[in-house]
C-alpha positions in Angstrom: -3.8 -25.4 -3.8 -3.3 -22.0 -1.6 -0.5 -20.5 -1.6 2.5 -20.5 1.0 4.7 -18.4 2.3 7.2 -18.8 5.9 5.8 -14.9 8.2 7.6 -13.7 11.3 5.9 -14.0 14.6 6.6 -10.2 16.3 5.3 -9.1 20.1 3.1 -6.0 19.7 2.8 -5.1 23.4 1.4 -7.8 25.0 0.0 -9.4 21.8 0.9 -11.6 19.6 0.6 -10.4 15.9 1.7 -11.7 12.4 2.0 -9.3 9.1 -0.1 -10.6 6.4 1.7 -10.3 2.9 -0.3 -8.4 -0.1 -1.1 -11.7 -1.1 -3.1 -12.9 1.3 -5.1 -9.5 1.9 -8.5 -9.8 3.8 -11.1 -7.3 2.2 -12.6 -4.2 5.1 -11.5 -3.7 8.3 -12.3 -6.3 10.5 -11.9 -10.2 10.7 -13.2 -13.0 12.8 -10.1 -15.1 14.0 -10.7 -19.1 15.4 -8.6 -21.6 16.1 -8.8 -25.6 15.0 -6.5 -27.5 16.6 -3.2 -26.5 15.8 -4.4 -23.9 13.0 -4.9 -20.1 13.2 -8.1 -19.1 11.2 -8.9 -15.8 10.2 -11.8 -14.9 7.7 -12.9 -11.3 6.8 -16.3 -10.1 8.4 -19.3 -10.8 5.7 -21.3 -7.7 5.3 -25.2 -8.4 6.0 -27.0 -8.2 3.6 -29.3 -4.9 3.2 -32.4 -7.0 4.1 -30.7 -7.9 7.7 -29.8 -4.5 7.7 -32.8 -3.3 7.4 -34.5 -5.6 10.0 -32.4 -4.6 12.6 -33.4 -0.4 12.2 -36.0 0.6 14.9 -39.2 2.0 13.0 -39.5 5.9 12.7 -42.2 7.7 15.4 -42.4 10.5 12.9 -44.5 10.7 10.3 -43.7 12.2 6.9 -44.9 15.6 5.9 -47.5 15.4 3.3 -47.0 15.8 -0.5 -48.7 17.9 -3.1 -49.8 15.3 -5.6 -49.4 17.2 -8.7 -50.2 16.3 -12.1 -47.4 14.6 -14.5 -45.5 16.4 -17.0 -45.5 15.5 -20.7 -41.9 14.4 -21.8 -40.8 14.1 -25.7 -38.9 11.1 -25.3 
């Protein structure tokens, strides 16, 4: 069962806001809010993953500068 706790409504210029106790914390910086019915919903924003990242990047026109391929170094392991 969550937990429950009684919040003051407050006007923040023309908005509506609510402060959310330590408690009930949302990780990051923003949130997606919904309502159901009579319920306020807000979830934190999942982060993509670095694949959908990754998609999304536009490829690079420029090449990369070549590389002296130079021979491997003996290591005393």
């Amino acid at each position: 069962m969550f937990p429950e706790r009684h919040v003051k409504l407050f006007k923040n210029g023309r908005n509506q806001a609510v402060r959310i106790p330590r408690e009930f914390e949302l990780p990051g910086e923003d949130a997606v809010m919904r309502k159901e019915g009579d319920r306020l919903i807000i979830e934190p924003v999942k982060r993509k993953s670095l694949l959908a990242l990754l998609a999304e990047w536009e490829p690079l026109d420029e090449g990369l500068p070549e590389i002296e391929d130079l021979p491997a170094e003996d290591v005393n392991l």
